[in-house]
C-alpha positions in Angstrom: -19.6 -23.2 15.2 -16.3 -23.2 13.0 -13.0 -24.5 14.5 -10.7 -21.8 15.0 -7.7 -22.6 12.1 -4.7 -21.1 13.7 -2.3 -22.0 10.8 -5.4 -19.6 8.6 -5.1 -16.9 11.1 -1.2 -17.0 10.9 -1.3 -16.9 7.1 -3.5 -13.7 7.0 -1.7 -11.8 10.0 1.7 -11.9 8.0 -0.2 -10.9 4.8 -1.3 -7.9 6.7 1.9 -7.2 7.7 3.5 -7.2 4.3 1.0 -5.3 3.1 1.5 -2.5 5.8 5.3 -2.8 5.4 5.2 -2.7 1.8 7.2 -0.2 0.0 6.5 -0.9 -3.3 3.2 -2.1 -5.3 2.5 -5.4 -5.1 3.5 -7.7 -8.3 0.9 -7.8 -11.0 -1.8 -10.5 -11.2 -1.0 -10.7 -14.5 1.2 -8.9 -17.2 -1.7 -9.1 -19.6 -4.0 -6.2 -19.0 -7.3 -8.4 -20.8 -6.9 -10.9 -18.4 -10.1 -11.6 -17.2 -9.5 -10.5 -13.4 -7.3 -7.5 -14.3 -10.4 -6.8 -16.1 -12.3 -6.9 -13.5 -9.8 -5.0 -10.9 -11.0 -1.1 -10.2 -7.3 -0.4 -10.1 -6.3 -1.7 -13.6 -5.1 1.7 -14.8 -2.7 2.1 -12.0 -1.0 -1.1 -12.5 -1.3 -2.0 -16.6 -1.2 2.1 -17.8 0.3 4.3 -15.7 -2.1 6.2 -14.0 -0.5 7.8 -10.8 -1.7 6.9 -7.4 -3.9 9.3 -5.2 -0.8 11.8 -3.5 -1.1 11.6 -0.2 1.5 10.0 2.5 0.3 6.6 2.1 0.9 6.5 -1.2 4.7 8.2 -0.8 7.7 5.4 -0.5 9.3 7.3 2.3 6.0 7.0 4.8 6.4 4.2 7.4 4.3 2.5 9.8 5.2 3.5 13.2 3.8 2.6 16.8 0.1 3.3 17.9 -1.2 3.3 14.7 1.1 6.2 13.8 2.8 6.8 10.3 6.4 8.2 10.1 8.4 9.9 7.2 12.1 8.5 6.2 12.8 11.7 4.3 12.3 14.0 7.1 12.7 11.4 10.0 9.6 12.5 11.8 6.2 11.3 12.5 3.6 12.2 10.4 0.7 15.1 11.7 -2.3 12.7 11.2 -4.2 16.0 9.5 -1.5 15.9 7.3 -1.3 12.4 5.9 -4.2 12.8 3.4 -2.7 16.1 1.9 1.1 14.6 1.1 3.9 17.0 0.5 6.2 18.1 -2.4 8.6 15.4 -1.8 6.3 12.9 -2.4 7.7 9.6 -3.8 5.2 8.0 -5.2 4.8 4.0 -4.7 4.3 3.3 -8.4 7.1 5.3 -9.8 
């Protein structure tokens, strides 16, 4: 049986949390779009040539995280209607722009 590694567990709770949190793509691997793991990476046209993420309200900078699992919108300071998340809106804000 393996020891439980706190410190381990620690490390990847807070890198869940920025990743929820985040309001902005994370910073490339690499600036280089031929290196090897950008290569590799299913989402190399996003991050080295512009292609536009998927619009939806995850994708949108103004969606939050709220309580219960819950998403809220800054720009019309509400929660979001889960069957509407996947659709977006017009004032979507894209994370990548």
């Amino acid at each position: 049986m393996n020891k439980l590694d706190w410190n381990y567990a620690i490390q990847l709770e807070n890198k869940a949390r920025d990743i929820i949190y985040a309001t902005q793509l994370p910073p490339r691997i690499s600036e280089n779009p031929a290196f090897y793991k950008c290569k590799w990476c299913d989402k190399q046209d996003i991050c080295h040539h512009g292609e536009v993420v998927e619009t939806n309200c995850r994708s949108c900078k103004y969606a939050v995280p709220a309580p219960e699992g819950k998403w809220g919108c800054k720009h019309f300071n509400m929660l979001i209607p889960e069957d509407f998340i996947a659709k977006g809106c017009p004032q979507h804000l894209s994370v990548n722009e």
